[in-house]
C-alpha positions in Angstrom: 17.5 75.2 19.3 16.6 75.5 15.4 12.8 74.6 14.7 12.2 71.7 12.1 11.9 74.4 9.2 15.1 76.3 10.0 17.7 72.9 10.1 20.2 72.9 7.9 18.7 70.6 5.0 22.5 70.3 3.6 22.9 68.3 6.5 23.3 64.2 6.4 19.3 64.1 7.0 20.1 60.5 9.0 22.3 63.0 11.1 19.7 65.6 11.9 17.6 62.7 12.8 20.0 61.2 15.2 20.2 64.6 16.9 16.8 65.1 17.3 16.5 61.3 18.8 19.2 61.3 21.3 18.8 65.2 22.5 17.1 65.4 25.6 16.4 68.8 24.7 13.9 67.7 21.8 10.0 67.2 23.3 9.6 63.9 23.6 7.0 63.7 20.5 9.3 64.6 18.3 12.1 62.3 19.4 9.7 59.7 18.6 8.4 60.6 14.7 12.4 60.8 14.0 12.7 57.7 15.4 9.6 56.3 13.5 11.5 58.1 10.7 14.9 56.2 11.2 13.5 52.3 11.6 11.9 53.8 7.6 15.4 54.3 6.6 16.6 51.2 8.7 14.3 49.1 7.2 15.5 49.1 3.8 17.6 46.9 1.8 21.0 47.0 3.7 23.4 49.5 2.9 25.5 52.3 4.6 22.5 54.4 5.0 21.0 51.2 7.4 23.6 51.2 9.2 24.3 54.9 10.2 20.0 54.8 11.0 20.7 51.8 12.8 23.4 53.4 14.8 21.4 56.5 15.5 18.6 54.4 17.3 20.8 53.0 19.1 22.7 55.7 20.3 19.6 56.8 21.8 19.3 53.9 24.4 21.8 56.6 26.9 18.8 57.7 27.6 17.0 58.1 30.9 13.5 57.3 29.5 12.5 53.8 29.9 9.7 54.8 27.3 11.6 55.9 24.7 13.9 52.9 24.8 11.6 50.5 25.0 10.4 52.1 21.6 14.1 52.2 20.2 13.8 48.0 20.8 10.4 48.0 19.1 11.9 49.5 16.4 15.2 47.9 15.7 13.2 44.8 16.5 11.3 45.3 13.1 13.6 46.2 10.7 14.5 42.8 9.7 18.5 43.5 10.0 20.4 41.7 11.9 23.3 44.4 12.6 20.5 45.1 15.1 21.4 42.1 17.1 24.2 43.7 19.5 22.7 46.9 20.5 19.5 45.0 21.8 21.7 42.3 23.3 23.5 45.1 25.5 20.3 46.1 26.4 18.9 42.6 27.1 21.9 41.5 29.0 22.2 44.5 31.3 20.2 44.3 34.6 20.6 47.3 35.6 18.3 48.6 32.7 14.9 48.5 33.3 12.7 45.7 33.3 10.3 47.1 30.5 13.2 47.8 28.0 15.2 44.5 28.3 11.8 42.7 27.5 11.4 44.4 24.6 15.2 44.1 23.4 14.0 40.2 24.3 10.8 40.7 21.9 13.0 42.2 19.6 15.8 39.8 18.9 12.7 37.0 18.5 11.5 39.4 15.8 14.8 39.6 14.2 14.6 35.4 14.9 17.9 35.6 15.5 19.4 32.0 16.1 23.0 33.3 17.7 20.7 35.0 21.1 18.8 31.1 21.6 21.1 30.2 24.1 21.2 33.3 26.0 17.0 33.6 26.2 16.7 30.1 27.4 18.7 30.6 29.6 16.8 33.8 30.8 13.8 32.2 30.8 14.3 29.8 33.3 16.3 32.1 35.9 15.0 32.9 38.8 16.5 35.6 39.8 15.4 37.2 36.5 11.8 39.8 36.5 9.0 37.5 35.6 8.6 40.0 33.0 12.1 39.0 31.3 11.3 35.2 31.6 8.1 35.3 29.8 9.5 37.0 26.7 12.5 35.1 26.4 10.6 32.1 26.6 8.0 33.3 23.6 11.0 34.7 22.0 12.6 31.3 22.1 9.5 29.7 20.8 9.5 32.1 17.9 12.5 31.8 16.8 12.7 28.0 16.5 9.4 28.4 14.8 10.7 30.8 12.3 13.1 28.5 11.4 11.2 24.8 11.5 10.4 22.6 8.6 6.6 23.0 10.2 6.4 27.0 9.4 6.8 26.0 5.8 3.3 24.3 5.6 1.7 26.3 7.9 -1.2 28.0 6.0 -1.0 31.2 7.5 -3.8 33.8 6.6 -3.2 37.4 5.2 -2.8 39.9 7.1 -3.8 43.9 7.2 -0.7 44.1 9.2 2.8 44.5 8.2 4.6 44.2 11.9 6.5 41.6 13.1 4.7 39.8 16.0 6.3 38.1 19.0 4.2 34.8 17.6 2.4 34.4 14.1 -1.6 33.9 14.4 -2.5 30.4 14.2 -2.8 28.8 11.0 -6.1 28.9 9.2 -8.3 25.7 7.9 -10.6 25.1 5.8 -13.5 25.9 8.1 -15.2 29.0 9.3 -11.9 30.5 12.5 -14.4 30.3 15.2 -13.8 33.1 18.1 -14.8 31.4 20.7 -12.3 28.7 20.4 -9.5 31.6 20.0 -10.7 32.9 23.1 -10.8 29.8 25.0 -7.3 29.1 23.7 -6.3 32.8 24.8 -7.4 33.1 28.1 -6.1 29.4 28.9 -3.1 29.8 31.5 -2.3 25.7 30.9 -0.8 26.1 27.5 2.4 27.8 26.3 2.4 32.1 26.2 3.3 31.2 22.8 0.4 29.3 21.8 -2.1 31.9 23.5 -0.6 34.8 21.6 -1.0 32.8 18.4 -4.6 32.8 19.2 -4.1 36.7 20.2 -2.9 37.7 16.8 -5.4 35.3 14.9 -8.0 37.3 16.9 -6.7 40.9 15.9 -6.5 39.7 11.8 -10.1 38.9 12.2 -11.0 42.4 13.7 -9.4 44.0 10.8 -10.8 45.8 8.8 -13.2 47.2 11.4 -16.3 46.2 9.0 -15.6 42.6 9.4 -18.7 41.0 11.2 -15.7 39.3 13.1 -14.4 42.4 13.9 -16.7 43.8 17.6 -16.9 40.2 18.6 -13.4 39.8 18.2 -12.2 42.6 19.8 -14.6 41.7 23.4 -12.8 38.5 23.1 -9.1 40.2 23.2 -10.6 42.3 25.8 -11.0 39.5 27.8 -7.3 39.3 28.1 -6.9 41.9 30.1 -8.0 39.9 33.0 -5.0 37.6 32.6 -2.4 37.6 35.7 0.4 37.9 33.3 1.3 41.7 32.7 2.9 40.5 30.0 0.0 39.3 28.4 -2.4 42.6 29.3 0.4 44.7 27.9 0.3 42.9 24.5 -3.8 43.1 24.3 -3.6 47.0 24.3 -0.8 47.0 22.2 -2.6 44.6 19.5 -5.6 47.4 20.5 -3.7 50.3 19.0 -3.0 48.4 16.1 -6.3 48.2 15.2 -8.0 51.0 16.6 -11.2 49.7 16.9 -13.9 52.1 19.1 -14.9 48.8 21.0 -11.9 48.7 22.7 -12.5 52.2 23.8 -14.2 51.0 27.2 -11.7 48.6 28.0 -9.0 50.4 27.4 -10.1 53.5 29.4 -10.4 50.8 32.5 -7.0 50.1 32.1 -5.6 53.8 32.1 -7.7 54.8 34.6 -6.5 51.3 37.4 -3.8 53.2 39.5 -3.4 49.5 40.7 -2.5 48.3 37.4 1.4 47.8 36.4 2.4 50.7 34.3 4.1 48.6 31.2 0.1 48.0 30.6 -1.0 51.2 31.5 1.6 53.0 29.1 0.7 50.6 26.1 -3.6 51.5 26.7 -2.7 55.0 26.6 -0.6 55.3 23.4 -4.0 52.6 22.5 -6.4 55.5 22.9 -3.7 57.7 21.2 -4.5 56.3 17.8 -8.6 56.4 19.1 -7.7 60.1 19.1 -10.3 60.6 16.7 -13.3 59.2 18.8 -15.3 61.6 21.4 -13.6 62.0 24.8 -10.3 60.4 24.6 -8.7 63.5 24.0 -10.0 64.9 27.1 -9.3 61.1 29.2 -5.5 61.2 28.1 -5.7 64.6 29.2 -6.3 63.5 33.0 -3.1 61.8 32.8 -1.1 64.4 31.6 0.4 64.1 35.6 0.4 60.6 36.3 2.6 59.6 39.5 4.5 56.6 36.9 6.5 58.5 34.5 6.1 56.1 31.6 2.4 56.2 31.6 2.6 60.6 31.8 5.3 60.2 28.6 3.1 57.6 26.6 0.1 60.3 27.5 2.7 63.1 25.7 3.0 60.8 22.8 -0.4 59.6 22.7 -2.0 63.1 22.5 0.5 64.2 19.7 -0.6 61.1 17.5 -4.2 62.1 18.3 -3.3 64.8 17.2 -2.0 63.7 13.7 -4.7 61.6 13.6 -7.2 64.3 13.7 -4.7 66.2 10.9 -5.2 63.4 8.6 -1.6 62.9 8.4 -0.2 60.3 6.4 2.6 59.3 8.2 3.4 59.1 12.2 7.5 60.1 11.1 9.3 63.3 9.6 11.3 61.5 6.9 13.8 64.0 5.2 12.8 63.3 1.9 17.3 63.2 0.9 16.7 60.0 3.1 14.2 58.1 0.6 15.3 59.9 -2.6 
């Protein structure tokens, strides 16, 4: 197969990306910065060219890694289109797929606060016969949606953030006073109130560890940490995905803990490892991800491939995690 350098740059560069996604012949890093590379392109203002990047992601959920498309929900989950809507409702809707996918197709269409899939997820969320998994997210993703459309989100004073995804739930709103972590940590770690609720105080946690100077920022990443000892999975997975959003070295420890508990589910194993991926910096991650370059649970041995190829860009000083033909953002 032609190298990167040697493609035919004549080529619809939306099309060399969709052949790099959905080849299973491609190393899996690289499938993943052209898919980082299409949700750019799908992102945009809408227009044939986020369509045919919409497509391409999608075209990539044939394949057999759970990891890549749980990523391919991420993604179309975030690119505030709603042509996005069917693909991640096939995905949602099929129980044969595997649990860790369809909950983040679930995530996803909350994201997207797509009104048409309410009726669907609250359903989901109260089935029975459904992964626990699958009725947690529907039930924040029905929460967020009817949030992102109430009269109340309008006077919500919502802080700024140093982040620009789309969250399953919004932090909680600021006041006047001093955000106090202890309070978001009791209201975190309190199993009586709505998932929803608790990842408010999640997200409000992660704004005030960002940027990593912030006298908030230590103490409030020990109080995420203390999330990991939640029994949702859910929940954990979340924590050390809102830890490799901000990677902060204090999570270092806790997230290391996680990789390295064999007993721990691997949707939350999978998420601390692509964590310490963008920790790649930091003394002896490298060498930890490393160590799990074998893992018996395929999705935590591909999120090590992907983590250590970030590291890697990391250490590179890289600009962007994506290879965006630049015929795409001309």
């Amino acid at each position: 197969m032609a190298s990167p350098g040697t493609e035919d740059r004549s080529a619809d560069p939306i099309s060399i990306l969709r052949k790099d996604l959905t080849s299973e012949n491609v190393p899996l890093a690289r499938r993943f910065r052209a898919l980082f590379s299409l949700k750019h392109v799908a992102s945009q203002t809408p227009g044939p060219q986020t369509t045919a990047a919409i497509e391409a992601i999608a075209a990539a959920f044939t394949s057999p890694s759970a990891l890549l498309k749980h990523e391919l929900a991420y993604c179309l989950g975030q690119t505030k289109n709603l042509e996005a809507v069917p693909f991640l409702r096939a995905v949602l809707e099929n129980r044969s797929e595997d649990a860790m996918c369809r909950h983040e197709a679930a995530e996803a269409l909350g994201a997207l606060g797509d009104l048409s899939s309410l009726q669907i997820m609250k359903q989901m969320k109260d089935d029975e016969k459904e992964p626990l998994v699958i009725r947690e997210t529907c039930d924040i993703a029905v929460d967020r949606i009817e949030w992102a459309h109430s009269e109340g989100r309008k006077t919500e004073a919502l802080r700024s953030s140093d982040f620009a995804s789309i969250d399953p739930a919004p932090p909680l709103p600021s006041s006047t006073a001093a955000p106090s972590i202890p309070a978001l940590q009791q209201t975190l770690l309190d199993t009586s109130l709505p998932l929803f609720q608790r990842y408010r105080a999640m997200f409000a946690l992660r704004d005030l560890a960002s940027p990593p100077d912030l006298p908030t920022a230590e103490p409030a990443v020990h109080a995420l940490a203390s999330g990991f000892g939640d029994p949702s999975a859910l929940f954990r997975h979340e924590v050390a995905f809102v830890f490799g959003q901000l990677s902060h070295p204090a999570s270092i420890p806790s997230l290391s803990a996680v990789l390295e508990n064999s007993k721990e589910e691997s949707m939350v194993r999978h998420e601390a490892a692509e964590a310490l991926g963008s920790l790649g910096e930091e003394p002896g991650v490298e060498d930890l991800l490393k160590r799990f370059l074998d893992d018996p649970e395929q999705v935590v041995r591909e999120s090590v491939i992907v983590a250590l190829d970030m590291a890697e860009y990391e250490k590179n000083g890289e600009m962007e995690y994506a290879t965006v033909p630049t015929a795409v953002t001309a």
